[in-house]
NUFIPA-801273 format. One record per atom (N, C-alpha, C): residue number from 1; x, y, z. Coordinates in Angstrom, 3 decimals. Each point is the difference from the previous one (the first is absolute). Layout:
# NUFIPA-801273
<site NUM; <X; Y; Z>>
...
//
This chain:
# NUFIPA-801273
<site 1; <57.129; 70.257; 43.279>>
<site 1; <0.095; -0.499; 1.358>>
<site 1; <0.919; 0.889; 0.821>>
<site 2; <-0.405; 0.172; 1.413>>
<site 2; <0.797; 0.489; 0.765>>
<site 2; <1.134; -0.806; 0.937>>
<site 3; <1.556; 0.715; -0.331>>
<site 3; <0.786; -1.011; 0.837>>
<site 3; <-0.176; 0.517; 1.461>>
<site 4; <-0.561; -1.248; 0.947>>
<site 4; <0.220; -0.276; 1.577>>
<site 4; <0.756; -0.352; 0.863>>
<site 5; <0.791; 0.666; 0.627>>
<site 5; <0.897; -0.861; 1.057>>
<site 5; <-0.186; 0.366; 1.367>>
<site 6; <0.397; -0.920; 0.835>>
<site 6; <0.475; -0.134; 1.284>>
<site 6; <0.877; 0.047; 0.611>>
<site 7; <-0.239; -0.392; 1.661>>
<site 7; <1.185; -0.704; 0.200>>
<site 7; <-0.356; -0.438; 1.812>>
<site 8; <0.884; -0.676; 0.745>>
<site 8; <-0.204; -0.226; 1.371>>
<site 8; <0.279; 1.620; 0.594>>
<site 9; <0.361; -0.143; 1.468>>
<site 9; <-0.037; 0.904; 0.958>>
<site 9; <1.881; 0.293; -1.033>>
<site 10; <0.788; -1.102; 0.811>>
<site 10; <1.470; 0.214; -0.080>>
<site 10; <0.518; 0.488; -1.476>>
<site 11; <-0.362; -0.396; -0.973>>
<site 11; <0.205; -0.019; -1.379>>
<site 11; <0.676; -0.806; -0.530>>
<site 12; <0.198; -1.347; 0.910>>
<site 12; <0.678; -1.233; -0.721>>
<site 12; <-1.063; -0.834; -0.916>>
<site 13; <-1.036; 0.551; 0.014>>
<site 13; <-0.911; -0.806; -1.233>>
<site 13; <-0.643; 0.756; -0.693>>
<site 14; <0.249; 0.597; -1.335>>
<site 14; <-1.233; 0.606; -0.363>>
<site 14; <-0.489; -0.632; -1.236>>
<site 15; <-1.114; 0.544; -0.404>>
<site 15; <-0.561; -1.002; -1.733>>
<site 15; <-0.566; 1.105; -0.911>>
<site 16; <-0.225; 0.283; -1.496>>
<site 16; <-0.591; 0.418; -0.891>>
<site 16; <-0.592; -0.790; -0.943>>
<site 17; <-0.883; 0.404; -0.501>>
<site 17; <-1.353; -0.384; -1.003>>
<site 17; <-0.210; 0.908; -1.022>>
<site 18; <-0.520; -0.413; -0.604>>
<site 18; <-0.374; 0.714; -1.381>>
<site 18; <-1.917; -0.291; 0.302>>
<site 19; <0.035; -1.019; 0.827>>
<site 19; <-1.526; -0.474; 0.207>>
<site 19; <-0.511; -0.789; -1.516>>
<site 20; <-1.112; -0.324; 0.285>>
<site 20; <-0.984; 1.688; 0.213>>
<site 20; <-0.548; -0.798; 1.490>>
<site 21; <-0.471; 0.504; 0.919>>
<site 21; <-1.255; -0.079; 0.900>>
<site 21; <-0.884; -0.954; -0.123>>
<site 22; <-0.218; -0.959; 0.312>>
<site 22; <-0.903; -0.976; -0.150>>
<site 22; <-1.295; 0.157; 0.695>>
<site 23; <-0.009; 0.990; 1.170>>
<site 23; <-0.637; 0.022; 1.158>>
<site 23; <0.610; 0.967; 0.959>>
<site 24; <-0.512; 0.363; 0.829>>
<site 24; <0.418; 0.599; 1.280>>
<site 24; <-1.044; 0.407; 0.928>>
<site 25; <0.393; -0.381; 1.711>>
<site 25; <-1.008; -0.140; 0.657>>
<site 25; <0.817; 0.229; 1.371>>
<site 26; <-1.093; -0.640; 0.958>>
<site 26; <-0.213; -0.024; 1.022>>
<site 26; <-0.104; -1.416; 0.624>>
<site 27; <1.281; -0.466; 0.949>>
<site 27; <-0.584; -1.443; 0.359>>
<site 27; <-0.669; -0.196; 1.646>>
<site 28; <-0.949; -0.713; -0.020>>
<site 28; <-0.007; -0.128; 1.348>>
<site 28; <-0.166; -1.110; 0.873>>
<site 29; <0.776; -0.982; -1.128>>
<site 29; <-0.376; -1.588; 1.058>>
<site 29; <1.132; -0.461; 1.061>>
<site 30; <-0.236; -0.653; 0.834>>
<site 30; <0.669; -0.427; 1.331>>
<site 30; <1.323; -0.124; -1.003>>
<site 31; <0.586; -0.724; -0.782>>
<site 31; <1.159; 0.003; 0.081>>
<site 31; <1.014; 1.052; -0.653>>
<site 32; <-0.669; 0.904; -0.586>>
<site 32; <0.671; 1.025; -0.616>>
<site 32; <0.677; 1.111; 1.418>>
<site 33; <-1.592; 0.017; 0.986>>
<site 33; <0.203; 0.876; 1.151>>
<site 33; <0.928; -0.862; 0.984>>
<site 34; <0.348; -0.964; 0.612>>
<site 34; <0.885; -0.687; 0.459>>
<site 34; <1.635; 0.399; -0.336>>
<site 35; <-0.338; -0.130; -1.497>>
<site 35; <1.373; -0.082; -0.638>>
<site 35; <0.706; 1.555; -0.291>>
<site 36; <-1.007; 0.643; 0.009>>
<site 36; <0.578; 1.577; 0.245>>
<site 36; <-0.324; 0.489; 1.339>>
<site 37; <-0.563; -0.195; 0.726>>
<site 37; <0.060; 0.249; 1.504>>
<site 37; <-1.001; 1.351; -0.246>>
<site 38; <-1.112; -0.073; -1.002>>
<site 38; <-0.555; 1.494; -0.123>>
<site 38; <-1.311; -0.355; -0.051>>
<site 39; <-1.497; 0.799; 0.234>>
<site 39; <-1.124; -0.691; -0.731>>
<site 39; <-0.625; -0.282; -1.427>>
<site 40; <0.858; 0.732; -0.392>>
<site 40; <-0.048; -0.886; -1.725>>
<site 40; <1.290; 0.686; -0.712>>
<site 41; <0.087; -0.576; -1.333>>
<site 41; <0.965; 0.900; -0.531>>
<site 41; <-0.019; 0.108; -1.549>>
<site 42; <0.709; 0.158; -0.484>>
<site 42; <-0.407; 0.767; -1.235>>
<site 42; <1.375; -0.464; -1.277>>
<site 43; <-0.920; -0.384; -1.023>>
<site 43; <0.190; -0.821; -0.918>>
<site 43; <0.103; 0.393; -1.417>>
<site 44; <0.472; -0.386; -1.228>>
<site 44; <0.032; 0.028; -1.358>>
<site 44; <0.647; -1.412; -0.972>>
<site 45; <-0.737; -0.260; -0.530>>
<site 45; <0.632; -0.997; -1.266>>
<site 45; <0.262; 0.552; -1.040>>
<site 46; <1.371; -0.919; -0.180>>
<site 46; <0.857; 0.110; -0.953>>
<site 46; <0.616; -0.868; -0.870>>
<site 47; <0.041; -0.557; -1.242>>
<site 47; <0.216; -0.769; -0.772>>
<site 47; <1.367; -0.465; 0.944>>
<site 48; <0.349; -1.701; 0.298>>
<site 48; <0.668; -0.315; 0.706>>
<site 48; <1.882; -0.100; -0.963>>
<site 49; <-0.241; 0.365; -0.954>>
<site 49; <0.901; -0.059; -0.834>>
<site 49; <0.942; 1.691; -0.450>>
<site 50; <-1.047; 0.649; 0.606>>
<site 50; <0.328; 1.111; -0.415>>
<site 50; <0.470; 0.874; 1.232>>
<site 51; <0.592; -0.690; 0.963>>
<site 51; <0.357; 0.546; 1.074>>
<site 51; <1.733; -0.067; 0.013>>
<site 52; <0.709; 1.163; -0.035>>
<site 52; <1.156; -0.135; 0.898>>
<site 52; <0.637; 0.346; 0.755>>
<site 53; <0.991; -0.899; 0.697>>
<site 53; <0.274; 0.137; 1.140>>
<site 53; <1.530; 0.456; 0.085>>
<site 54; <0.262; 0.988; 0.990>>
<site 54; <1.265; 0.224; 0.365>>
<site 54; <0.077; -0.496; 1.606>>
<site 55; <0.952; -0.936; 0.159>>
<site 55; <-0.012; -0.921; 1.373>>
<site 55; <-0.631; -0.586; -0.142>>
<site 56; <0.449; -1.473; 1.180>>
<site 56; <-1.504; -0.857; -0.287>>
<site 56; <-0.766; -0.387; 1.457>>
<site 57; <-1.116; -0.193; -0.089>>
<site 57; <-0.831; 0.251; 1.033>>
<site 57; <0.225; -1.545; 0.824>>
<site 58; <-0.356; -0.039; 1.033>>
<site 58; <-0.036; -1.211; 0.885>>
<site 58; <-1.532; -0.491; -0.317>>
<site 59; <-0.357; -1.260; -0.209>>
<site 59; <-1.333; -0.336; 0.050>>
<site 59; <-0.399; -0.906; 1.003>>
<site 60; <-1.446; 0.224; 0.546>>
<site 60; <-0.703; -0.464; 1.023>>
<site 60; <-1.228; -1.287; -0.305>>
<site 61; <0.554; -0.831; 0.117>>
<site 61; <-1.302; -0.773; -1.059>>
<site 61; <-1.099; -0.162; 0.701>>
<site 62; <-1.007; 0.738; 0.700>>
<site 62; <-0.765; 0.255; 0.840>>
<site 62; <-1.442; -1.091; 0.043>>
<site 63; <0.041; -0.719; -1.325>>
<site 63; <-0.795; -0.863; -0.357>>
<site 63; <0.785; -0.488; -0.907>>
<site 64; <-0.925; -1.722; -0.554>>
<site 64; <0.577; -0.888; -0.934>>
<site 64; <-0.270; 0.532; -1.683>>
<site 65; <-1.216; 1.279; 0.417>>
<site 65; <0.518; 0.796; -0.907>>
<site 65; <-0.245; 1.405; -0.599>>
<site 66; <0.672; 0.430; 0.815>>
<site 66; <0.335; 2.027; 0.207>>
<site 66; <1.850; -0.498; 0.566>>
<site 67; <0.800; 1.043; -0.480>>
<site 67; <1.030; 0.697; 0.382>>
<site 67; <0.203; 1.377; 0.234>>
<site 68; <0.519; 0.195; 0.851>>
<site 68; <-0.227; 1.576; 0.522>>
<site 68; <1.076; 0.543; 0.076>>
<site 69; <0.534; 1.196; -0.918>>
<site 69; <1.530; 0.217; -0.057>>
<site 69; <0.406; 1.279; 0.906>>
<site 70; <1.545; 0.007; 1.056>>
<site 70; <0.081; 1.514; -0.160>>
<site 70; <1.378; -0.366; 0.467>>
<site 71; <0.511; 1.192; -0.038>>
<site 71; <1.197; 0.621; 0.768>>
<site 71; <1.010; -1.042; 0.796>>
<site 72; <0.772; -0.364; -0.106>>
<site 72; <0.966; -1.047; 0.695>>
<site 72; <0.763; 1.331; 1.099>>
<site 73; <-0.110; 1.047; -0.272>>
<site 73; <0.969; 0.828; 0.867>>
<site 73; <-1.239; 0.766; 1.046>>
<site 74; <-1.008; 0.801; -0.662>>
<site 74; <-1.202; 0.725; 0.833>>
<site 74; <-0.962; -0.728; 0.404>>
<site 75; <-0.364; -1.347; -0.860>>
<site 75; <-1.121; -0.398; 0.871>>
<site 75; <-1.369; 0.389; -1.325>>
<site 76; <0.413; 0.951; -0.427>>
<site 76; <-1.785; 0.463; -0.531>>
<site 76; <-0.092; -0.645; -1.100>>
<site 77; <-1.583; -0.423; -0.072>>
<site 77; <-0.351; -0.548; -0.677>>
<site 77; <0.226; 0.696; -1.738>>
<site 78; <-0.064; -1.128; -1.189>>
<site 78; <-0.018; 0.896; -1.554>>
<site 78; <-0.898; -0.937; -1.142>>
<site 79; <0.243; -1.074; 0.725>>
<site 79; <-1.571; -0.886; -1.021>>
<site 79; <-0.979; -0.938; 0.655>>
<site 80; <-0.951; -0.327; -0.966>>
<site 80; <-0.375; -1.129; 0.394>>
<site 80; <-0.354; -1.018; -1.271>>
<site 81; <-0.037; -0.780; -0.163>>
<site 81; <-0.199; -1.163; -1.093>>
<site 81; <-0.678; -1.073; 0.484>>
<site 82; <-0.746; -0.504; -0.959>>
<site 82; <-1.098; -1.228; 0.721>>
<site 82; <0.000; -1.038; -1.404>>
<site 83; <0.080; -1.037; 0.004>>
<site 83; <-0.290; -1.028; -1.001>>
<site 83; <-1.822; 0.314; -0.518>>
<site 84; <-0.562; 0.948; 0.195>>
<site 84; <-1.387; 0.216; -0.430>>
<site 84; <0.165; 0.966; -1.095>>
<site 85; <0.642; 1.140; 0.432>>
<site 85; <0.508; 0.529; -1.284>>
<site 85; <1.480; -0.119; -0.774>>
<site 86; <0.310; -0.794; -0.693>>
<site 86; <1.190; -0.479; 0.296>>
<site 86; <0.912; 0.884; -1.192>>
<site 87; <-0.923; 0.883; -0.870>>
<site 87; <0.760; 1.031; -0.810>>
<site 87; <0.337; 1.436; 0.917>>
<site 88; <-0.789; -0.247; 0.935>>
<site 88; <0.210; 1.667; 0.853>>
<site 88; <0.972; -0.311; 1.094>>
<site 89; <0.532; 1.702; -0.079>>
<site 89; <0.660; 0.385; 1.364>>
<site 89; <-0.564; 0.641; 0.692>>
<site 90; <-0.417; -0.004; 1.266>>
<site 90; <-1.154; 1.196; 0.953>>
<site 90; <1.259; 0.593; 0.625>>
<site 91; <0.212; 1.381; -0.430>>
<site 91; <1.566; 0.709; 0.674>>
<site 91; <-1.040; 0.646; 1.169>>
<site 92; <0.407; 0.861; 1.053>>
<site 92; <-0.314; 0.228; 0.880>>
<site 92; <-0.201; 1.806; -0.241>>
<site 93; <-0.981; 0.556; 0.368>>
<site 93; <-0.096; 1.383; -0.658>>
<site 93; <0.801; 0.946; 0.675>>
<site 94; <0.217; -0.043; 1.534>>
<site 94; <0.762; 0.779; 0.813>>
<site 94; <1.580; -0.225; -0.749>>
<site 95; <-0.192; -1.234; -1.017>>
<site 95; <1.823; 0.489; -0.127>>
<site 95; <0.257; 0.814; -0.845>>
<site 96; <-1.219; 0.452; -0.816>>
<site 96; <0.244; 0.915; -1.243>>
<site 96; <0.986; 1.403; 0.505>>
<site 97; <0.599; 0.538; -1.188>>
<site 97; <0.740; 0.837; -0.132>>
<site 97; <-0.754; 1.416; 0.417>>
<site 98; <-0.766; -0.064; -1.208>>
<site 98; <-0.960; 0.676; -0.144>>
<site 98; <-1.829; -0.783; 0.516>>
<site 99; <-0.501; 0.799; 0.749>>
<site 99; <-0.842; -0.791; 0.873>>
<site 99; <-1.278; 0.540; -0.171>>
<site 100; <0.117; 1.027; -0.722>>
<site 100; <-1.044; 0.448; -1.305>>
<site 100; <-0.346; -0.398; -1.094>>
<site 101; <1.237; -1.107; 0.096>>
<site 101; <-0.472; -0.978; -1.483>>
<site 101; <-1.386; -0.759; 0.734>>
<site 102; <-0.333; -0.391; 0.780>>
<site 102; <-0.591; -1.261; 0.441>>
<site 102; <-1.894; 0.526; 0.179>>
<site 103; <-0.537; -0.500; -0.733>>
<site 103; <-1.112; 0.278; -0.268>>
<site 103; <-1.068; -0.957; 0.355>>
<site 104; <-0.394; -0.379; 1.477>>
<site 104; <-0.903; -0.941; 0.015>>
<site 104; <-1.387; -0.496; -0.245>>
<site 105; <-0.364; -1.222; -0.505>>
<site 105; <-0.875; 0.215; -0.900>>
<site 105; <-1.512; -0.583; 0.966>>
<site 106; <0.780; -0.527; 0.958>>
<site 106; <-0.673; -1.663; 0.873>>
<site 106; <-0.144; -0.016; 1.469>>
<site 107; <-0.527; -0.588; 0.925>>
<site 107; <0.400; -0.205; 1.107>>
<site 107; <-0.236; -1.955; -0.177>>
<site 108; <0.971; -0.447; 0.369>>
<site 108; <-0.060; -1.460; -0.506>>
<site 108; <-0.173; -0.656; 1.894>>
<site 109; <-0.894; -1.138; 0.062>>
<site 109; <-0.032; -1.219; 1.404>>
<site 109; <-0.350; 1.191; 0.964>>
<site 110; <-1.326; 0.841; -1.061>>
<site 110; <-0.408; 1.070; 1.152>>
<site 110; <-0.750; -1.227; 1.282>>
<site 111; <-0.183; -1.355; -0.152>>
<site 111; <-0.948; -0.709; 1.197>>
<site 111; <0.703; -0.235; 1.178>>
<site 112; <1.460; 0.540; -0.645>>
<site 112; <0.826; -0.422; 0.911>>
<site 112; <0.481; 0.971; 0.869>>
<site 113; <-0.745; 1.264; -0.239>>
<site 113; <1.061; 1.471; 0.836>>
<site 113; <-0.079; -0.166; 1.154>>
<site 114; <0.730; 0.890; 0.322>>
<site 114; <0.256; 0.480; 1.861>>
<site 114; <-1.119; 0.914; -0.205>>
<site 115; <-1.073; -0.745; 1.407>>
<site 115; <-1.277; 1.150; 0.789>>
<site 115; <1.297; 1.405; -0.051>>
<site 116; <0.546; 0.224; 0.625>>
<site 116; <0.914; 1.250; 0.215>>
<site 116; <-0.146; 0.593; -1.030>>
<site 117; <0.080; -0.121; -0.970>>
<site 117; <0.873; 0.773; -1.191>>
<site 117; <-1.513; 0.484; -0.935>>
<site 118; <-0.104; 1.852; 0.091>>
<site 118; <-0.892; -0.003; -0.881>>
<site 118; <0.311; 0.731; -1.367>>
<site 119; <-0.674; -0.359; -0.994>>
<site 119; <0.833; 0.276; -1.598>>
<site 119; <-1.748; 0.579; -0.542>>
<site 120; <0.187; 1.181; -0.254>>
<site 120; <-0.492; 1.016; -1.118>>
<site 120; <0.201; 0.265; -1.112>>
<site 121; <1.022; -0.948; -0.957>>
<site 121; <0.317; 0.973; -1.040>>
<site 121; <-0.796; -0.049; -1.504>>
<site 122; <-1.394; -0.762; 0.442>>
<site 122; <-0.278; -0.371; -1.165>>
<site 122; <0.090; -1.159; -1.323>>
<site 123; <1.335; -0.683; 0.875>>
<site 123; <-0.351; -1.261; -0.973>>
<site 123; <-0.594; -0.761; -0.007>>
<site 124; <0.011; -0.998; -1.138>>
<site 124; <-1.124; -1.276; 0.405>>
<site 124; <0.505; -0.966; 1.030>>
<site 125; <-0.463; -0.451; 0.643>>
<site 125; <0.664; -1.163; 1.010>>
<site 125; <-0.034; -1.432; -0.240>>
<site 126; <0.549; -1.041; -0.195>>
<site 126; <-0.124; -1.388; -0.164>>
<site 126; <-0.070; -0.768; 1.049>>
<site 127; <-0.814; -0.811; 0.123>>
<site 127; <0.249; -0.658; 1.579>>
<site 127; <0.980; -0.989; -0.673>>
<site 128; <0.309; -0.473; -0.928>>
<site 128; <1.543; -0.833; -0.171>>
<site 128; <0.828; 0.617; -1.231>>
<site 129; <0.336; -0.530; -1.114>>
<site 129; <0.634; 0.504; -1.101>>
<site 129; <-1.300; 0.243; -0.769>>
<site 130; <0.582; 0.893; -0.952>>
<site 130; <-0.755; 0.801; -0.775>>
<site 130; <-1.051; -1.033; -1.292>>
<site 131; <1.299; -1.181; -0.288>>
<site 131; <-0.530; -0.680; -1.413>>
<site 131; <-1.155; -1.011; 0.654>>
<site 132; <-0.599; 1.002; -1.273>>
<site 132; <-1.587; -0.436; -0.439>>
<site 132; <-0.834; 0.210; 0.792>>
<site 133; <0.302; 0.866; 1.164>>
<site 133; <-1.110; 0.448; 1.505>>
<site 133; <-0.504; 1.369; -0.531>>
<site 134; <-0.869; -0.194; 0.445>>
<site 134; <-0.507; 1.631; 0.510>>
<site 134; <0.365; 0.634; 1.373>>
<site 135; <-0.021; 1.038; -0.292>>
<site 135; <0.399; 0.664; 1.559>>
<site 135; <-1.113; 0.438; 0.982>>
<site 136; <0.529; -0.523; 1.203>>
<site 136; <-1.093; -0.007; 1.213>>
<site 136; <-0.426; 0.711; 0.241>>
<site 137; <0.886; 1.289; -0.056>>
<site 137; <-0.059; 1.604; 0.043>>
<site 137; <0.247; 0.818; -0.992>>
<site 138; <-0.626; 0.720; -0.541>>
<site 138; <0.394; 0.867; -0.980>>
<site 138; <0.467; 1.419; 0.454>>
<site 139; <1.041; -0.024; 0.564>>
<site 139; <0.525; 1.490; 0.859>>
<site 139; <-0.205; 0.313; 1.385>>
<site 140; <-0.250; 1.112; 0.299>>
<site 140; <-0.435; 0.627; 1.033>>
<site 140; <1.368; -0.623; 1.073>>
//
């Protein structure tokens, strides 16, 4: 396994993993884009146990059940957690260290994108989460 870390903008929070990767993607449903102020953003799971933390993050309980963690000093976002997967951590990919680690596999709540925003890169697209769907799009 490869060790991963992060961290916010300021460097009062950062985290490492041993992983492994559960996933990594692309999100694009209304509340992910809300909550990062971007048209989608970009994702990885991580065994929720196998995460640690230096500082601790402020959490946003954005629903009765997702928490959304980041930065008490910058503001930027560093997780997200949902009672659906309740062994994973979804860390945020822009916080990686290394940002070449991040290998996406997905475009996830493609039903949900911004008309604006156009994406070429070839992955498959989900119009919601991945489990047990087929993808709407296969690339392009």
């Amino acid at each position: 396994m490869t060790k991963l870390s992060g961290r916010c903008q300021c460097g009062a929070i950062s985290w490492e993993t041993d992983g492994p990767v559960l996933w990594a993607g692309h999100c694009h449903c209304d509340s992910c884009r809300r909550a990062s102020s971007a048209a989608f953003t970009s994702f990885f799971g991580v065994p929720r146990d196998g995460v640690a933390w230096t500082g601790t993050p402020a959490v946003n309980r954005s629903s009765a059940a997702v928490e959304r963690g980041f930065c008490p000093s910058c503001g930027a976002q560093v997780f997200y957690r949902s009672t659906r997967w309740p062994a994973e951590t979804h860390l945020f990919a822009a916080t990686l260290d290394d940002l070449a680690q991040f290998e996406p596999q997905a475009h996830f709540h493609w039903a949900e994108r911004v008309a604006w925003t156009q994406v070429s890169d070839g992955l498959p697209k989900y119009a919601a989460s991945a489990e047990g769907a087929e993808p709407v799009e296969n690339g392009g």
